[in-house]
N, C-alpha and C positions, 0 to 999 in steps of 0.2 A: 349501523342503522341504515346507511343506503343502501345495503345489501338488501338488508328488510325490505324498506322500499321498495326499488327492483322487482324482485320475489316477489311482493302483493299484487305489483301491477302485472306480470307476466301471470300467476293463475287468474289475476280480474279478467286478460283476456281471454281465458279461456274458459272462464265458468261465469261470465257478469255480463256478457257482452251484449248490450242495448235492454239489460235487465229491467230499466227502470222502477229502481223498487219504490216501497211507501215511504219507510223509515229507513234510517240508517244510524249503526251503531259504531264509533271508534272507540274501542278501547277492552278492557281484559288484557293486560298490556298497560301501555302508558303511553299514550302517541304524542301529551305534551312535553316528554323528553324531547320529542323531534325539535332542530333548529325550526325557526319560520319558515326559512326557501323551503328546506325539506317537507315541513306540514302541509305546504304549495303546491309543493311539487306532487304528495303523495294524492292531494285533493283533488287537484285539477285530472291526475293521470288519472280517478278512478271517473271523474264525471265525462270525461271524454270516453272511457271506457262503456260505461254504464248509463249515461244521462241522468246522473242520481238529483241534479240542479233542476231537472225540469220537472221530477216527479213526486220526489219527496216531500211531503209536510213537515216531516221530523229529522234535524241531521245534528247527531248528539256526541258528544266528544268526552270522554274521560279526561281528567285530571286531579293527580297530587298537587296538594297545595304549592309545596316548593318547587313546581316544576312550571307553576304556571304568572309568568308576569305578561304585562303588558303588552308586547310584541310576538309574543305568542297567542294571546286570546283575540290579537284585533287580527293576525292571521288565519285565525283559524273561522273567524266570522267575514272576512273578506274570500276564503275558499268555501263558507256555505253552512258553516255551521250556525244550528238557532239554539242550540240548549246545550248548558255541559254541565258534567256530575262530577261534585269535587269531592275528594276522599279524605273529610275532616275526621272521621273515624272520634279522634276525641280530643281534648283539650290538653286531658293527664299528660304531663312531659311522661312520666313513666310507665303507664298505660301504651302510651306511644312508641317506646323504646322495644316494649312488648310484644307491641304489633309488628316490629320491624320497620319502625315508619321515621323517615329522617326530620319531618316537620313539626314545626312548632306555632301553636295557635295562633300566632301574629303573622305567620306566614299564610293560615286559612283566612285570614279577615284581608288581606293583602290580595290572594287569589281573585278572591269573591268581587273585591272592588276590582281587580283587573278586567275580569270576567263582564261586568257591567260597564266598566267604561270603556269595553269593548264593542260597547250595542246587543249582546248576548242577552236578551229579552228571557228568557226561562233557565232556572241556573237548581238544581238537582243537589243536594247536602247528603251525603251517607255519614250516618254514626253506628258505633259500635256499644252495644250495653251489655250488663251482664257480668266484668269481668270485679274478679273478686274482692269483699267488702263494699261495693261500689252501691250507696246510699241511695234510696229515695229525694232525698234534697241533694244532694251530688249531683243528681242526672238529671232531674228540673231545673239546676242550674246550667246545665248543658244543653238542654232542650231551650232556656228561657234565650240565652247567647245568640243560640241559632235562630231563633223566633223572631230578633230583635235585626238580623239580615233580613228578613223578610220571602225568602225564596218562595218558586212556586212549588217546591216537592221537595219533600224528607223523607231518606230510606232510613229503615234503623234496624240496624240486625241484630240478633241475639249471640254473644260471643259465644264461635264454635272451636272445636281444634280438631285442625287440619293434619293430617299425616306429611312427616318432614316438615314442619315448620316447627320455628323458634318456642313459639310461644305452648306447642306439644312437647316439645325436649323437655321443657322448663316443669310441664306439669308431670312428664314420666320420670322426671328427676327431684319430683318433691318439692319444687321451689314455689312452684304455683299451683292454688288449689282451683278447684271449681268453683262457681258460683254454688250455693244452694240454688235443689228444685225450686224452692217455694218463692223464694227471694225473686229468681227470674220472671215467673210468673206475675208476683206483686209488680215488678219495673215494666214487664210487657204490658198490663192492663193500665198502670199510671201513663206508660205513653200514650194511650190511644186516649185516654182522657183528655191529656194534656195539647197536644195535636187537636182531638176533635173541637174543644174548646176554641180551639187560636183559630179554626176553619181551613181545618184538613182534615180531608174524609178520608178514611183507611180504605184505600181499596180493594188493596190487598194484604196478605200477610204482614209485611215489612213497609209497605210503601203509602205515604199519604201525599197527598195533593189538593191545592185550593181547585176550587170551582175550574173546569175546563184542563187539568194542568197533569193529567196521567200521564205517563210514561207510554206512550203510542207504541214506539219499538217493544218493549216489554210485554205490552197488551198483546203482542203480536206474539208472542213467545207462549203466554198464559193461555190463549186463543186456539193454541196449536196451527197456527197458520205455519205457510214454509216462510223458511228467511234460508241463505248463503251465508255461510263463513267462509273468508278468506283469512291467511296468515297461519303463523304458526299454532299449532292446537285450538283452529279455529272449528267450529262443529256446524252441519248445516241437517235442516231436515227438508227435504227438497222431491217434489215428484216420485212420493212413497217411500223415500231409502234417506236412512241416516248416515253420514257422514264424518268425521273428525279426521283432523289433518295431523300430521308430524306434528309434537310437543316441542321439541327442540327446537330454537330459531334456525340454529346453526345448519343442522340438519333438513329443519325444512327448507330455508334460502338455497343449501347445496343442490338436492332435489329438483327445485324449480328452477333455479338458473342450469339447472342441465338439461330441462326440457323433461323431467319428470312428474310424474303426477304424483305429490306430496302425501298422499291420501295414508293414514296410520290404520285404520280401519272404514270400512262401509259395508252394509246389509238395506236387506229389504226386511224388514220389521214383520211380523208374527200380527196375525190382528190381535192378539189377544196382548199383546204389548203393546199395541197403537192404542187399543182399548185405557188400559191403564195410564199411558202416559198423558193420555186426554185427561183422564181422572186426577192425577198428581198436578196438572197445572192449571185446568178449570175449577179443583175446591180450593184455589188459595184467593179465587174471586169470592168472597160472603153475599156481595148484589150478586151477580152474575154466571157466577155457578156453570153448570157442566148443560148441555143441552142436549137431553135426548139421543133426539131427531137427528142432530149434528154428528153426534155421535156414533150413532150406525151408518151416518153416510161414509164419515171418515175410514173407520174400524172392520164394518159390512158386520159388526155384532151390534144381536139387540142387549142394552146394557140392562133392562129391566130383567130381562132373560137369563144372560150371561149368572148374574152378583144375587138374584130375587134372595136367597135366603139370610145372605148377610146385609142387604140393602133393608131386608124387611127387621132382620138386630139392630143395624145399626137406627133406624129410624125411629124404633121402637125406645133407643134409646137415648131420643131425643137427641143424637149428634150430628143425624143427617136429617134433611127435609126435602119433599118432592114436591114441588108445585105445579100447577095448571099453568099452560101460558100457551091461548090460542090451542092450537093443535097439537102443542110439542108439551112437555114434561121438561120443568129443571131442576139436577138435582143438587143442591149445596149444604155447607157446612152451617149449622145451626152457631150462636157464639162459645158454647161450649166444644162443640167440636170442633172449629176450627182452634183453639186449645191445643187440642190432642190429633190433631190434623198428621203427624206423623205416624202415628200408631195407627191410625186408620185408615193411614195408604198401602202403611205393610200389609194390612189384611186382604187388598185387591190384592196385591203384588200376583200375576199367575204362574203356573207350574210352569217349570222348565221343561221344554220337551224331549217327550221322549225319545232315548238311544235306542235306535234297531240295530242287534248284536247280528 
């Protein structure tokens, strides 16, 4: 783990230096494994690096339940964090065993009060639904649990399977089935009921939040703004060119403490890919949708141009909508489309380009 450390701070010097960002994200990963000194240490080196204390609005921390007590949440709010996002995923002991996940729901309600008696004013709940037989009154009860913490944001993802993990061996070995389509559906729509009710507005796809209480960092992602990643298989999209670092820790820590640049991949993006990627992260906002005008600035394609015949199907087909706003055009996912919001990003997806033989 200090090796990690180490490693983050030596690339922070050299790709963060006086960054000053808005938001900042820890974690993809699990940074409350880290002892406190180490969380400390890894905070202070990067603010010294970066000025991330003077600039930031937003400094958000991941945490597993069992990983986060009291001396680690009141360190990581005395290094500068204001919001962290605990990965209660679910209640089910077995569900959880599923997931690969060591904790136990008395260790999330545990966290959660750490987390608050830390001064952590904004505290993030991720759940997982979806996963088989798993009832409409099951997941209200899960929903009603979390409700009853109070947080200012609920993620809730729809249980996916991941290539290499446990929980896909389990299903290509017969032991675990799918959800039904129709089933996921019914549970996706009862959340946002049940959320909207309690006064959390779905802002996006998975994410709800009270009044004032979005995921800034996140927004910042959906927004296609640039953000840096540092660390191992960290990704950054920065001054035109996309980035991802070494997967491996091991690998990338070797790298960087040898004065290498960790880098696994980088390009300069295609506009016709910068086009799309706007597209795949502005329709998962239903207010706030894709803009235009933004859009050719970023891309230098006109998007009305680019898509017209399948913008004019899909609209036609009541799954996308285009609005006036001032000068500019937005175009977002109507409630049925956002539905089917996957199927109809494959359809932008654009042609790979052409091989000159």
């Amino acid at each position: 783990m200090e090796h990690q450390v180490h490693a983050i701070l030596a690339e922070a010097e050299l790709r963060a230096q006086n960054l000053r960002p808005q938001t900042v994200f820890f974690g993809g990963g699990t940074p409350s494994l880290l002892e406190p000194a180490l969380l400390q240490k890894l905070f202070n080196g990067l603010h010294d690096i970066s000025q991330f204390r003077d600039s930031a609005n937003e400094v958000t921390m991941e945490a597993n339940p069992e990983s986060l007590d009291t001396p680690t949440a009141q360190a990581a709010a005395e290094a500068g964090v204001n919001r962290i996002s605990l990965g209660f995923q679910s209640f089910d002991q077995e569900v959880l065993r599923a997931y690969d996940r060591v904790h136990s729901a008395e260790d999330c309600f545990r966290a959660f009060a750490a987390a608050r008696s830390a001064g952590i004013a904004r505290i993030n709940v991720d759940l997982i639904f979806a996963y088989p037989g798993q009832t409409l009154k099951a997941w209200e009860q899960t929903l009603q649990q979390v409700l009853s913490l109070q947080p200012e944001h609920i993620s809730c993802y729809e249980l996916s399977y991941e290539p290499g993990t446990a929980l896909t061996r389990l299903k290509e070995a017969g032991r675990w089935q799918a959800e039904d389509v129709d089933q996921c559906l019914r549970l996706f729509l009862h959340t946002r009921q049940i959320l909207g009710d309690a006064g959390y507005f779905a802002y996006e796809v998975s994410a709800f939040a009270k009044e004032q209480e979005a995921a800034r960092h996140n927004l910042a992602y959906w927004r296609f703004l640039d953000y840096v990643g540092l660390g191992a298989g960290a990704s950054s999209w920065h001054n035109g060119k996309r980035r991802r670092n070494l997967a491996l820790p091991e690998e990338y820590s070797q790298a960087m403490l040898a004065g290498n640049d960790p880098v696994a991949e980088e390009e300069a993006c295609r506009a016709q890919t910068v086009l799309f990627d706007i597209l795949m992260m502005g329709l998962r906002l239903p207010e706030e949708g894709v803009s235009v005008a933004r859009a050719k600035r970023i891309s230098g394609l006109d998007l009305l141009a680019e898509h017209k015949s399948l913008l004019q199907q899909l609209i036609g087909q009541g799954l996308l909508e285009l609005l006036p706003s001032g000068n500019d055009h937005l175009l977002r996912c109507t409630n049925q489309g956002l539905l089917l919001l996957d199927n109809i990003l494959q359809r932008f997806l654009p042609e790979p380009p052409a091989l000159s033989v």
